[in-house]
Each structure stands twice: as C-alpha cells, then as structure tokens.
SEVO-232015 format. One record per atom (N, C-alpha, C): residue number from 1; z negated, x negated, y; atom name. Coordinates in steps of 0.1 Angstrom, whole numbers, plus 2048, in hexadecimal, padded with zeros to 3 digits. Layout:
BEGIN
NUM, Z, X, Y, CA;
...
//
This chain:
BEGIN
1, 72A, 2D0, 6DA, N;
1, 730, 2CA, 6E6, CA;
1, 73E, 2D0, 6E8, C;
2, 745, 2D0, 6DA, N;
2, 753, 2D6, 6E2, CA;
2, 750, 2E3, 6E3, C;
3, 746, 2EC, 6DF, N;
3, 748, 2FB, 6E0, CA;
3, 743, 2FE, 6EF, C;
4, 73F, 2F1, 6F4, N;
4, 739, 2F1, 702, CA;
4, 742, 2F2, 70C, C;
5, 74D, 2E8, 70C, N;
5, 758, 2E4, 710, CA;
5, 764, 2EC, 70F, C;
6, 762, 2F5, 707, N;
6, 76C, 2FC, 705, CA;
6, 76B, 312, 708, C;
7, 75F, 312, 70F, N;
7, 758, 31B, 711, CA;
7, 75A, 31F, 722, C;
8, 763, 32A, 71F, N;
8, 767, 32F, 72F, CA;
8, 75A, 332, 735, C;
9, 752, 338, 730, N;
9, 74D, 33B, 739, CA;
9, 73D, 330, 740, C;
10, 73C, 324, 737, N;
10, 739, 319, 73D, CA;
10, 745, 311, 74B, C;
11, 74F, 30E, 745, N;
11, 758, 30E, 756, CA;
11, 75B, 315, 75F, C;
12, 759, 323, 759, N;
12, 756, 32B, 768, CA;
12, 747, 32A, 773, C;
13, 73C, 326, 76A, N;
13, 733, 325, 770, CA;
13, 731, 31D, 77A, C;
14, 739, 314, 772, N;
14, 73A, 301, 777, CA;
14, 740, 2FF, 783, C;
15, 74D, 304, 782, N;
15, 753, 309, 78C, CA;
15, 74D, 311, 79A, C;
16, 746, 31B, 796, N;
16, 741, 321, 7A0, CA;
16, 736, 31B, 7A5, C;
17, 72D, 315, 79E, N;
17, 721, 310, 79F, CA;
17, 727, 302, 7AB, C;
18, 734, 2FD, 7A8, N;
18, 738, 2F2, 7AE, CA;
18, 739, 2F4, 7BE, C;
19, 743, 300, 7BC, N;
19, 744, 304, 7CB, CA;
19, 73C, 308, 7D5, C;
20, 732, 30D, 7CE, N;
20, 728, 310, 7D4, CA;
20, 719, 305, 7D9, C;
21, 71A, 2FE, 7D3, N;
21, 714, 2F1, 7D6, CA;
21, 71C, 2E7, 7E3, C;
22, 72B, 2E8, 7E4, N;
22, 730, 2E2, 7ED, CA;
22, 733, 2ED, 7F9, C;
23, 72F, 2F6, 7F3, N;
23, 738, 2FE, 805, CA;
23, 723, 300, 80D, C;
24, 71D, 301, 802, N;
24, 70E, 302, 80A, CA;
24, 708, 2F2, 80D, C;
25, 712, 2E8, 808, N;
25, 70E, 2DD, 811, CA;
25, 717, 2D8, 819, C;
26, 71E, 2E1, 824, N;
26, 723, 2E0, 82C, CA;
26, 718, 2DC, 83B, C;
27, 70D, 2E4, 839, N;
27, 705, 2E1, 846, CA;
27, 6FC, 2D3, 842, C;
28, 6FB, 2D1, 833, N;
28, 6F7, 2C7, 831, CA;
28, 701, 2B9, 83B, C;
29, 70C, 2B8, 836, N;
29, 712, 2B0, 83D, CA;
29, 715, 2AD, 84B, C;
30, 713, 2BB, 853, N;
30, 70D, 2BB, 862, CA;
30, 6FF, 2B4, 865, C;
31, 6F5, 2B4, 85C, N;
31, 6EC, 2AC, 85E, CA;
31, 6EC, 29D, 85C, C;
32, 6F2, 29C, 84F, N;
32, 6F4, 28E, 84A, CA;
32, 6F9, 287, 85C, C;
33, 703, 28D, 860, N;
33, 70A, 284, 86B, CA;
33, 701, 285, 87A, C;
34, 6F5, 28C, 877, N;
34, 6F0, 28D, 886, CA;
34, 6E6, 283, 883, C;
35, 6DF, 282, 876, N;
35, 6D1, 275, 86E, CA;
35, 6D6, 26A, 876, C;
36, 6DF, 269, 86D, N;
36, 6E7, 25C, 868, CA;
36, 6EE, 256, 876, C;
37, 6F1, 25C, 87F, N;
37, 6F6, 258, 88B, CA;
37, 6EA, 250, 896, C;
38, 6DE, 24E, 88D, N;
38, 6D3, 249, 892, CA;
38, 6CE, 238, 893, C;
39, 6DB, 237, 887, N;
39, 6D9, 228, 87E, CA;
39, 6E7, 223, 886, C;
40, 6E6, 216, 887, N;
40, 6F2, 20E, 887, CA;
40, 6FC, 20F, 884, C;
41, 707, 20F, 887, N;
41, 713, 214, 87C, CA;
41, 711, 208, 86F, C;
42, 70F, 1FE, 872, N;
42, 712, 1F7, 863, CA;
42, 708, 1FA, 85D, C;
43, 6FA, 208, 85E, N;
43, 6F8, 20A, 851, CA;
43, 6F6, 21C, 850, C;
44, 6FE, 21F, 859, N;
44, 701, 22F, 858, CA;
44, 707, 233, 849, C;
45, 710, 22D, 844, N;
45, 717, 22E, 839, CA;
45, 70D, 22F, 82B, C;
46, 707, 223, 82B, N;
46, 702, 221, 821, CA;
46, 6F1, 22B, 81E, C;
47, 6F0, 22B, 82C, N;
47, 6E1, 237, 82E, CA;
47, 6E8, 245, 826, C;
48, 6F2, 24B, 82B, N;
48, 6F8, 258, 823, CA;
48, 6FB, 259, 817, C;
49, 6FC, 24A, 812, N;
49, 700, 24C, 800, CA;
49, 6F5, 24B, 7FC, C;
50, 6E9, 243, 7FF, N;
50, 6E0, 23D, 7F7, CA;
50, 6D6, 24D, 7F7, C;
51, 6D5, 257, 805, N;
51, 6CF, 261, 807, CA;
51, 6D3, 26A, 808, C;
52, 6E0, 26E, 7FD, N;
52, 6E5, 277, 7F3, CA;
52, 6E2, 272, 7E7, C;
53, 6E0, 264, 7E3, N;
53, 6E3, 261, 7D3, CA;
53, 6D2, 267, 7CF, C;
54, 6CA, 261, 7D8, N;
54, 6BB, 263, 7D5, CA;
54, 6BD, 271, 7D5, C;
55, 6BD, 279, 7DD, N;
55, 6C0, 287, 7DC, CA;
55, 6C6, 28E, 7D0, C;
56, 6CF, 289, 7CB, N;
56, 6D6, 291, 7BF, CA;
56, 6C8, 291, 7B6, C;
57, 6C7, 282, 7B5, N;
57, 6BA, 281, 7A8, CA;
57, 6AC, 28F, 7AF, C;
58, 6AA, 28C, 7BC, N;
58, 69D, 295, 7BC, CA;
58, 6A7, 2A8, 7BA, C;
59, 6B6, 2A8, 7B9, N;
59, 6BA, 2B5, 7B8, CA;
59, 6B6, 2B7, 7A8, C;
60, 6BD, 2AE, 7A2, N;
60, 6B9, 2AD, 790, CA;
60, 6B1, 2AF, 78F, C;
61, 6A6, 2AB, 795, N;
61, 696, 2AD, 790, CA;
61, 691, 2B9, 78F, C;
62, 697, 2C1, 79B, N;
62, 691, 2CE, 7A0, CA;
62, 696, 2D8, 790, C;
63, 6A3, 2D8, 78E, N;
63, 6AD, 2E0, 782, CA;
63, 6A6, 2DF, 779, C;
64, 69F, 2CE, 775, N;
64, 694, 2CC, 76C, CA;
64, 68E, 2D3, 769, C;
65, 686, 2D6, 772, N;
65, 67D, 2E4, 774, CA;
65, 67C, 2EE, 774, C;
66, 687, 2F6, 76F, N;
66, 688, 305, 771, CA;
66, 67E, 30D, 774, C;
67, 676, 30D, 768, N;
67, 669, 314, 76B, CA;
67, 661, 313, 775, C;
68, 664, 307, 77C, N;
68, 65A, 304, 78C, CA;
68, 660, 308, 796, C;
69, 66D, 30B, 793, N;
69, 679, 310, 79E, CA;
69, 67B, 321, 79F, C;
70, 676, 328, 792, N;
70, 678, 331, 792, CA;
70, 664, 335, 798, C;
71, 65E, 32C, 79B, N;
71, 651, 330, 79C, CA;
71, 653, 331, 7AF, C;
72, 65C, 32B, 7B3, N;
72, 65E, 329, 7C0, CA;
72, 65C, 335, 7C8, C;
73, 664, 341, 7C2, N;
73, 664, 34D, 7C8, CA;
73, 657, 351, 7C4, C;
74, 651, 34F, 7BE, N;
74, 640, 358, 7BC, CA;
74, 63A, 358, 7C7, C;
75, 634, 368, 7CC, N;
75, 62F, 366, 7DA, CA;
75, 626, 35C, 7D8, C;
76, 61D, 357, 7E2, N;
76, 60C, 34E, 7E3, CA;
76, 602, 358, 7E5, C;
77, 608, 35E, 7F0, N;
77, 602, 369, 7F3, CA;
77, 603, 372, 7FD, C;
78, 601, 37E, 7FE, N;
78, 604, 38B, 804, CA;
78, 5FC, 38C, 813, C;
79, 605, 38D, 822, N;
79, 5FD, 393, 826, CA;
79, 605, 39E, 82F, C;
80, 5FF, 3A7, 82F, N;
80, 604, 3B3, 839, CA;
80, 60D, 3B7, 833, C;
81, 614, 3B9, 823, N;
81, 622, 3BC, 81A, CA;
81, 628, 3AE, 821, C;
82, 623, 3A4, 822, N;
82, 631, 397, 824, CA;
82, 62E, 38D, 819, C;
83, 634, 38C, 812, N;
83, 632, 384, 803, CA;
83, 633, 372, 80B, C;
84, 62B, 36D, 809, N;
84, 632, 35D, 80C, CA;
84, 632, 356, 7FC, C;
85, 63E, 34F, 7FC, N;
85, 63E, 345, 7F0, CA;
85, 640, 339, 7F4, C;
86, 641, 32F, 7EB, N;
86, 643, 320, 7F1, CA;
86, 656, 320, 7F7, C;
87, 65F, 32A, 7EC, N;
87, 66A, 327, 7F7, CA;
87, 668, 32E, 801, C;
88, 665, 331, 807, N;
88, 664, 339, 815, CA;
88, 660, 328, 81C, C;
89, 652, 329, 818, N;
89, 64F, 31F, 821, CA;
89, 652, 310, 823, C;
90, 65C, 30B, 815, N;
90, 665, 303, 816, CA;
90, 671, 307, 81F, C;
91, 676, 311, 822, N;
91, 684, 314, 82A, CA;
91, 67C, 316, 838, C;
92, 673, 318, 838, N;
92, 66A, 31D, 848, CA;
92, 66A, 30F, 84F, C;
93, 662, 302, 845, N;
93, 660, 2F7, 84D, CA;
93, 669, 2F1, 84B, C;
94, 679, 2EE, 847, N;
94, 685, 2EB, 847, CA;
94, 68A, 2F2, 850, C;
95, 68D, 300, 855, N;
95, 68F, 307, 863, CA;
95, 68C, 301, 86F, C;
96, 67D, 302, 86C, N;
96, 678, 2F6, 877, CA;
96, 67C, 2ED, 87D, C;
97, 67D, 2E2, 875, N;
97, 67F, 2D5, 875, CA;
97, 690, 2D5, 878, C;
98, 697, 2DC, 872, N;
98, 6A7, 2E1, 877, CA;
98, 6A4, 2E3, 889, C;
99, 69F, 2EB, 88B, N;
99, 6A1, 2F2, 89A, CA;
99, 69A, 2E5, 8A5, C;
100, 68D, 2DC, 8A0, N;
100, 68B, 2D3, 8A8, CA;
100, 696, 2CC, 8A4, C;
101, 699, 2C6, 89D, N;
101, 6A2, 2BB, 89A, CA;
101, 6B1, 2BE, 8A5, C;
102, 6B9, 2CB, 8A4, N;
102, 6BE, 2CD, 8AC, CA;
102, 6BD, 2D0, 8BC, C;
103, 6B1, 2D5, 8BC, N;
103, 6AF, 2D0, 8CC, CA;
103, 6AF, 2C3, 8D1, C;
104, 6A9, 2BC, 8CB, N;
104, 69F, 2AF, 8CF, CA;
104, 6AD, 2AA, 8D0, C;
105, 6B9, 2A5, 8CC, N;
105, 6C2, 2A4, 8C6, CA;
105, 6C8, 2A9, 8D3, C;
106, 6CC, 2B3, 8D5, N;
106, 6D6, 2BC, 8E3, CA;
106, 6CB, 2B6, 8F2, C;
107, 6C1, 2B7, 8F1, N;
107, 6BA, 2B0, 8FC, CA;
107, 6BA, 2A5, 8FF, C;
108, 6B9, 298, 8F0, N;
108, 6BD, 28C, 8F2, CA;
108, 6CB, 288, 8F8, C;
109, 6D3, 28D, 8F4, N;
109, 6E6, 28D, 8FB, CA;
109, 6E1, 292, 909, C;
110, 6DF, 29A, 910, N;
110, 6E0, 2A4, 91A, CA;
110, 6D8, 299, 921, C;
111, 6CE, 293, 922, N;
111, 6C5, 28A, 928, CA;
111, 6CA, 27D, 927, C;
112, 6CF, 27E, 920, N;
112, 6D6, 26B, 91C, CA;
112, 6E2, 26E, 92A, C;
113, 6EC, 271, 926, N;
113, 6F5, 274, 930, CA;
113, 6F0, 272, 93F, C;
114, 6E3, 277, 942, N;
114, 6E0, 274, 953, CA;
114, 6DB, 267, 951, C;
115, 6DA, 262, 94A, N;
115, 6D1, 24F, 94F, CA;
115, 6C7, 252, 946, C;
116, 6BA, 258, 942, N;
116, 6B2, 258, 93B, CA;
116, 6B4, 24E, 92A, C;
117, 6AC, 247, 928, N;
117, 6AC, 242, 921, CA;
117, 6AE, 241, 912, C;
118, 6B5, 240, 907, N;
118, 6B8, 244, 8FB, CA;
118, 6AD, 243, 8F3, C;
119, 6B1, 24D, 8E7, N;
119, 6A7, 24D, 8E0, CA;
119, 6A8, 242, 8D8, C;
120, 69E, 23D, 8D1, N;
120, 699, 22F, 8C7, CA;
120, 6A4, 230, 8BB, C;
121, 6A9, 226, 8B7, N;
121, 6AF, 228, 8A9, CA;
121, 6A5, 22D, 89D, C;
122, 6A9, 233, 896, N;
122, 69F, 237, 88A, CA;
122, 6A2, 22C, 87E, C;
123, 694, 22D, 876, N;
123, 695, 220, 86F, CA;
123, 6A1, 223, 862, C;
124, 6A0, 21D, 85A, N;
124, 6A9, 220, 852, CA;
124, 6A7, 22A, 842, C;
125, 69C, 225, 83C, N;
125, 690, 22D, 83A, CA;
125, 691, 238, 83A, C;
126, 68D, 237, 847, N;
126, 68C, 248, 84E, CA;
126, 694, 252, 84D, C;
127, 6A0, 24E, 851, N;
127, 6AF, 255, 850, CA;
127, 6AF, 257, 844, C;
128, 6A9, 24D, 839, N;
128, 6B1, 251, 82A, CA;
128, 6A7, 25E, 826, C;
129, 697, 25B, 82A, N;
129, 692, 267, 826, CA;
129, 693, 275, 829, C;
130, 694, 274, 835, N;
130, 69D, 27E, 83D, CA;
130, 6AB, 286, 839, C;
131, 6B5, 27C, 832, N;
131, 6BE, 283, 82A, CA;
131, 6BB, 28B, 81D, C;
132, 6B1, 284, 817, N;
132, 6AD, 28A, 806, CA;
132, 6A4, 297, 809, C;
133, 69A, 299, 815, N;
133, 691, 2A6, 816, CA;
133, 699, 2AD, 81B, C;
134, 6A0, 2AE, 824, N;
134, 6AC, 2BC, 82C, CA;
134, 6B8, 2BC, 81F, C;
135, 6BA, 2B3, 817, N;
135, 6C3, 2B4, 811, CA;
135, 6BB, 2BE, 803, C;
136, 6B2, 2C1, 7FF, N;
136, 6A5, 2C7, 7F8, CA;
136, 6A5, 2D5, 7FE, C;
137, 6A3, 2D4, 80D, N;
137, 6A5, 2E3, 812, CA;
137, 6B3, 2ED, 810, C;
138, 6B9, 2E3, 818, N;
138, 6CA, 2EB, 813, CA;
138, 6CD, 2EE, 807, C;
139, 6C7, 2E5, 7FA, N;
139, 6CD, 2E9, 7F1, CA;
139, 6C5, 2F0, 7EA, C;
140, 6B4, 2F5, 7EC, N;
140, 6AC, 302, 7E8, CA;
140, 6B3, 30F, 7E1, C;
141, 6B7, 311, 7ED, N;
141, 6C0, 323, 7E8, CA;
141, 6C9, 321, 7DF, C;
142, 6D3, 313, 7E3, N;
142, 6DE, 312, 7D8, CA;
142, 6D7, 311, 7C7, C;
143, 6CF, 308, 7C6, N;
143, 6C6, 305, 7BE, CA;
143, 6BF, 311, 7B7, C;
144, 6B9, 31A, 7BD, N;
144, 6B5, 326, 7B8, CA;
144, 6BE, 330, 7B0, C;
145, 6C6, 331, 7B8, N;
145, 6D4, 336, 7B6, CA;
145, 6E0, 332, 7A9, C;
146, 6DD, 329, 7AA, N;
146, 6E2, 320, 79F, CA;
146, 6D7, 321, 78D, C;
147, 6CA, 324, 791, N;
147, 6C5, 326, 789, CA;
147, 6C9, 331, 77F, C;
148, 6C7, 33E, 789, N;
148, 6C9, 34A, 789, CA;
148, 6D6, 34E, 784, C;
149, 6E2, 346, 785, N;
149, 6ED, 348, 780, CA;
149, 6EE, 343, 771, C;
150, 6EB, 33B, 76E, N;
150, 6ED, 334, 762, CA;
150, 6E2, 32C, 75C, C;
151, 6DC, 32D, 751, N;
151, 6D4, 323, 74F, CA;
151, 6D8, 31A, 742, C;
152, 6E6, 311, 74B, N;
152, 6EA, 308, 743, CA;
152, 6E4, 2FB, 74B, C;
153, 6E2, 2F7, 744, N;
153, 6DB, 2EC, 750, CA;
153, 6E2, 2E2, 753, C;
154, 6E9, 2DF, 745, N;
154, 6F7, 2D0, 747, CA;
154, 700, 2D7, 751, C;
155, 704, 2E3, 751, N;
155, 70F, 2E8, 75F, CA;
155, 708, 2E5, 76B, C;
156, 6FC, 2EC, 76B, N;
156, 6F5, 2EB, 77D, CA;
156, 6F7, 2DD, 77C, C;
157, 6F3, 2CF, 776, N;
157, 6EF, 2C4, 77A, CA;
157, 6FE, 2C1, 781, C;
158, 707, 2C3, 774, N;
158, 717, 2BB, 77B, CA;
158, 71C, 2C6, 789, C;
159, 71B, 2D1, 789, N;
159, 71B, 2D6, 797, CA;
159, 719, 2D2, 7A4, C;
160, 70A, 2C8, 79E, N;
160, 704, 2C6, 7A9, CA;
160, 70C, 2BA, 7AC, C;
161, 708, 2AE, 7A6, N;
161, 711, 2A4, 7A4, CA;
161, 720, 2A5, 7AC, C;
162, 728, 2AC, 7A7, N;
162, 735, 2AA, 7AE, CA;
162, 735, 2B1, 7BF, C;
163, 72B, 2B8, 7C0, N;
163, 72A, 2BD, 7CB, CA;
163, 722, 2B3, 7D4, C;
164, 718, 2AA, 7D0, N;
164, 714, 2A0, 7D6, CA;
164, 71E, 291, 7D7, C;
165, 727, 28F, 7D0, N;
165, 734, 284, 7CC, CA;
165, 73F, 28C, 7DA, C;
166, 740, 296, 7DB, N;
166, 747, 29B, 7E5, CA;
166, 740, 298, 7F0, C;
167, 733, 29C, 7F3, N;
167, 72B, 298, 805, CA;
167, 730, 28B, 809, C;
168, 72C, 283, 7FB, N;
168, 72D, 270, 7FE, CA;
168, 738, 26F, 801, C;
169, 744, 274, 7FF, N;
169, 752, 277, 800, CA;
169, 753, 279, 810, C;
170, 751, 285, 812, N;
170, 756, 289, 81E, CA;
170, 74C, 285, 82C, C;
171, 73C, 27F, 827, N;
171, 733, 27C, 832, CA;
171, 738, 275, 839, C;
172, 741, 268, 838, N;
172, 748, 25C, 842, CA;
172, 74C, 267, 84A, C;
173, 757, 26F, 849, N;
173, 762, 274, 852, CA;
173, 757, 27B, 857, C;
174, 756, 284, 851, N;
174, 74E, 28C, 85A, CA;
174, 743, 288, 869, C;
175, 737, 27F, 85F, N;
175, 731, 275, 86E, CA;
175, 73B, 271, 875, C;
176, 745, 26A, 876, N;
176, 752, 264, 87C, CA;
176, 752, 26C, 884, C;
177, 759, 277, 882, N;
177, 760, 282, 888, CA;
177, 754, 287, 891, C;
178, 747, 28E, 88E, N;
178, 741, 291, 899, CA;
178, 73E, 286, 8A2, C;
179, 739, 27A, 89E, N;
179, 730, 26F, 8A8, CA;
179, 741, 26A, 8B6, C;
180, 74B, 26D, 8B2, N;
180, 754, 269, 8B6, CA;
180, 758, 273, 8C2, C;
181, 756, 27E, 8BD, N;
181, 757, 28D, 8CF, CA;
181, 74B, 294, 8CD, C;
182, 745, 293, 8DB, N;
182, 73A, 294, 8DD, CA;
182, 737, 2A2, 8DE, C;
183, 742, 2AA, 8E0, N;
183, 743, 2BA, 8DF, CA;
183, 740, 2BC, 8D0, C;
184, 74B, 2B5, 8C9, N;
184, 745, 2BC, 8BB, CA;
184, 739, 2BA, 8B6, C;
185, 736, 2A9, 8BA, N;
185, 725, 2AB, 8B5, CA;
185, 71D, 2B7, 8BF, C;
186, 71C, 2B6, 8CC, N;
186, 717, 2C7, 8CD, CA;
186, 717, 2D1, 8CB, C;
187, 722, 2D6, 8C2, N;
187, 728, 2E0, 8BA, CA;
187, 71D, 2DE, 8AC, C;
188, 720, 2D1, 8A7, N;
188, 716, 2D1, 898, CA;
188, 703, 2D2, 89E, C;
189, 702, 2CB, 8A8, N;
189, 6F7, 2D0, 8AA, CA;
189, 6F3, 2E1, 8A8, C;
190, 6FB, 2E5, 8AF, N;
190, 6F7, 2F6, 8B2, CA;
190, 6F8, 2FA, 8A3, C;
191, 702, 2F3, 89C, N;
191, 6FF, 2F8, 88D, CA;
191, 6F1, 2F5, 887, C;
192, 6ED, 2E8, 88A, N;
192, 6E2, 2E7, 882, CA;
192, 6D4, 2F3, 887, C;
193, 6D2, 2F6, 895, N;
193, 6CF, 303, 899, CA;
193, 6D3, 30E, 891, C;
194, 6DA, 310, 894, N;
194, 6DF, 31B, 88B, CA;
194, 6DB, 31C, 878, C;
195, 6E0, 316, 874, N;
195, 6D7, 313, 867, CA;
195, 6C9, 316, 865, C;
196, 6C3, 30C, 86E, N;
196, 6B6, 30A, 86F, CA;
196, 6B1, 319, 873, C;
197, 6B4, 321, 87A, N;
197, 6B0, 32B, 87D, CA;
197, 6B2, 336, 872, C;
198, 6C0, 335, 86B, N;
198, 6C1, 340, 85B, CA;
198, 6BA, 339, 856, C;
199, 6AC, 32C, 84F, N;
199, 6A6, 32A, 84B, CA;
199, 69A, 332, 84C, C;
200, 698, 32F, 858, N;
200, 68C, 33B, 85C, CA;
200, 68E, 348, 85D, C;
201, 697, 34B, 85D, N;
201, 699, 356, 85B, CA;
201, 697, 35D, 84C, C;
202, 69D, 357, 844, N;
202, 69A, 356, 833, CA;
202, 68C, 352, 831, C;
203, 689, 34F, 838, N;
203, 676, 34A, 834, CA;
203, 671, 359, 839, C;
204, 672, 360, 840, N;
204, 66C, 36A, 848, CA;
204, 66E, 374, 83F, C;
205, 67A, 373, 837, N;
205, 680, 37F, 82D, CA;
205, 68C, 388, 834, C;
206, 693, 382, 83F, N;
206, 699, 384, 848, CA;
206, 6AB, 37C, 842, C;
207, 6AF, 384, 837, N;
207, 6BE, 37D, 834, CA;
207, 6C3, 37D, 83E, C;
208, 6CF, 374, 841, N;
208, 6DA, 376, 846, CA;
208, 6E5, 370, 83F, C;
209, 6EC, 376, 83B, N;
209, 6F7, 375, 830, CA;
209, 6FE, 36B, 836, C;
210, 700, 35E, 82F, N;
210, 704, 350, 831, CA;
210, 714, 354, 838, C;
211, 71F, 361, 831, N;
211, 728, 35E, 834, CA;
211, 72A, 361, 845, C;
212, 720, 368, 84E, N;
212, 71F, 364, 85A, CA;
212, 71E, 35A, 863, C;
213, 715, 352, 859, N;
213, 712, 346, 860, CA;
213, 71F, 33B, 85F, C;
214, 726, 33B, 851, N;
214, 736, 334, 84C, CA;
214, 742, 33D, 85C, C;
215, 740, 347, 85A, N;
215, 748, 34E, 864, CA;
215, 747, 347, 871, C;
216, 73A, 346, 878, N;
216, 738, 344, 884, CA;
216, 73E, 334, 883, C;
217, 738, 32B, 87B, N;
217, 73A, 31E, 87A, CA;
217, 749, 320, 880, C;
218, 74E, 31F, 871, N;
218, 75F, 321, 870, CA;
218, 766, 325, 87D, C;
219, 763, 32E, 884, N;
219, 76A, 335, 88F, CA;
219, 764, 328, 89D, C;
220, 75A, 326, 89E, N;
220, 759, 31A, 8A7, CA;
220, 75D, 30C, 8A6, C;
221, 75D, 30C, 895, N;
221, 766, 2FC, 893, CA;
221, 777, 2FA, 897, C;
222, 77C, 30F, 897, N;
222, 78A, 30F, 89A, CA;
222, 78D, 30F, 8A7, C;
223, 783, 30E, 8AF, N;
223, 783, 313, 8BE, CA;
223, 783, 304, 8C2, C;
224, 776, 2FD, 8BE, N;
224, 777, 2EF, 8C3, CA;
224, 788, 2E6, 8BE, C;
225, 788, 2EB, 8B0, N;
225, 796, 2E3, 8AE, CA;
225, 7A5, 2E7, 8BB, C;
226, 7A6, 2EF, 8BB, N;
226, 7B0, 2F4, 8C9, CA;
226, 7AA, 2EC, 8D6, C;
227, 79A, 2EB, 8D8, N;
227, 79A, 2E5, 8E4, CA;
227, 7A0, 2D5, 8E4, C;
228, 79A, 2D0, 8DA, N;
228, 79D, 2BF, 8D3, CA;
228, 7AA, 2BF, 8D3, C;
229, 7B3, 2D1, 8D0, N;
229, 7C2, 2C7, 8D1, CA;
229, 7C5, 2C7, 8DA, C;
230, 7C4, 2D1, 8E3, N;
230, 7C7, 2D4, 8EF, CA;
230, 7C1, 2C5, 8FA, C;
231, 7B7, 2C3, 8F9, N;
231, 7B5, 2B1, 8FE, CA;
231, 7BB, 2A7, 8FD, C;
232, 7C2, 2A8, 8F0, N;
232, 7C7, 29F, 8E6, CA;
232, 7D4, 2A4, 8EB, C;
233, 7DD, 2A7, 8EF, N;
233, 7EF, 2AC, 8F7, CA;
233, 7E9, 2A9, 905, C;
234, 7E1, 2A9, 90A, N;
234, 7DA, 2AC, 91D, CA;
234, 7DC, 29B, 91C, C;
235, 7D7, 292, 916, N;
235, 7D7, 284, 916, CA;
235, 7E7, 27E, 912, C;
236, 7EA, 27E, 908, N;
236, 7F8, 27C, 906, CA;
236, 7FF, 282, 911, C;
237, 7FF, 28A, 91A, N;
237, 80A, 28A, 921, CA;
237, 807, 281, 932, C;
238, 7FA, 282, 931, N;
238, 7F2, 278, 93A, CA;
238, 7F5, 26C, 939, C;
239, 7F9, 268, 92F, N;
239, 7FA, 258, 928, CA;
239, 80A, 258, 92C, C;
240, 814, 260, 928, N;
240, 821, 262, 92A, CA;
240, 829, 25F, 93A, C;
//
C-alpha cells in the first residue's frame, strides 16, 4: 500500500486519468442540463445526483471488465473493408439519439415561442435513466482510453470517481446558468449536435480530433459571454 502511494508514476496516471475524465465530461454536463430541465425544479437537483451516482457504479462495472472492454473494439464483422464493432455501434446509436435529442429540443423552443403547445414533463424515472445511458456513451472512449493507459484499476476507479464528484459539483450551476438565457441553452443545444455528430462520425471510423470540437465550443462560449455582458451594461444603463 505505501509503495502504491508513494509511486510517481501511479499519481501521474491518476492525475491525468482525472483530467481527462472531467474535461471529456464537459458535454456530459450540457446534457445533464437539457434531461433534467424536463422535471420540476424541485426534483431537477436530485434526478442529476442520483443519475450520476447510478452511473459511476455502471462506469465501475465496465473497468471491472477489462477484458469485455477491450473486446469492444473487436470488429463483428467486415463489410466492404469497414470493420463494425460494438463500440462503433454503441457511439453510432448515442450519435443518434444526441442529434434527435437536439433537434427535437431546438424545435420544441422555436415552436413553443409561437403559441404551440409545450412539450409533456418527462417522468422522473426517465430523466434518471436517461442520465446513466448518455452518461455510458460519453464516457466509452474515456473508458477505453483509460484502459489502454494504465492497467491499474484502483487509479481508473478513483479517476472516475473524482471526476463524477466534480459533474455533481458543478451540474446545479451549470443547468442554472443555461435554463436561465435562452441563447445559451441554444448554444448548448447546438453542442449536443455537434457531439452527437463526432459520435457518428467515430462510429463510421471518421475521427475528429476532440480538440476541435473543445476549440469550437470554447470560442462560441467566448462569443456568447461578450454578448451576455454586453446585455448585461445595455440594461444597467437602461435601469439608470
């Protein structure tokens, strides 16, 4: 135990394994706030912790597994030189389900707005299972990846862990912060698009190197922030 503890190159892992688990559940937490915006506020809160905590345990389970994780990339089968495996076709119908989700979602706003009628609350349930499978998808590659880096297993698990103790962390503000300007939740919608689409794209065998997709994010979260301040001085002097 202490030679564990005391082993650089176990806290380097840990370390990186950490950060990497929290900066690739960044779009997780775009979703969490779009679910979860479905339920009441008085049980928005509690749907996001309970469907991350279930989730950690189904992420544990998967690390469990190594050997079934590393079987993930095994093609099924070949056609035309295109290998399919089950991750492909886990990131293909998570893609999916990303790109309806965000439409349905930019349609429902855009239609609400003229008089048309809102959509139904979603049950509670639902939201939670809803958090634990997309939260499954996003964390696939990290997961993989995390295999492939280290096969310490006590690091991946606490990795995961502090990285999931962080979402629960920051999900309040976050949902807050989008459900509260309706630009930024259109903004996170287009993210979940976007996502959803380098999903499929990675199912196809079609990379797109994440730090484009961080770039693009990033540069449109800085654009909306100048517009929000810029609103935010246009009112104060209005009020003045």
């Amino acid at each position: 135990m202490i030679e564990f503890l005391l082993d650089p190159e176990t806290w380097a892992a840990l370390f990186t394994l950490t950060v990497l688990e929290i900066v690739l559940g960044i779009d997780n937490l775009v979703f969490l706030a779009i679910v979860s915006n479905r339920l009441p506020p008085a049980q928005q809160a509690s749907a996001r912790r309970i469907g991350l905590f279930m989730a950690l345990f189904l992420r544990v389970a998967l690390l469990s597994m190594l050997t079934w994780i590393a079987a993930l990339t095994t093609p099924i089968f070949t056609i035309a030189g295109f290998a399919l495996s089950w991750r492909d076709v886990v990131l293909g119908v998570g893609g999916l389900y990303l790109l309806y989700k965000g439409v349905a979602e930019i349609h429902e706003a855009v239609e609400g707005a003229g008089g048309h009628s809102a959509k139904p609350a979603a049950s509670y349930a639902a939201v939670i299972t809803q958090i634990m499978i997309l939260d499954l998808v996003f964390s696939l590659d990290s997961i993989v990846t995390a295999v492939g880096m280290t096969n310490n297993l006590p690091v991946m698990i606490i990795a995961i862990v502090i990285a999931i103790l962080v979402m629960m962390f920051a999900a309040g503000g976050v949902s807050g912060f989008i459900n509260k300007h309706p630009t930024v939740k259109m903004l996170a919608l287009a993210f979940l698009i976007l996502v959803g689409t380098a999903l499929i794209a990675d199912a196809a065998h079609f990379h797109i190197p994440r730090e484009y997709l961080y770039f693009a994010i990033a540069f449109s979260i800085a654009v909306e922030s100048l517009n929000l301040w810029m609103r935010h001085r246009h009112d104060k002097r209005q009020a003045s």
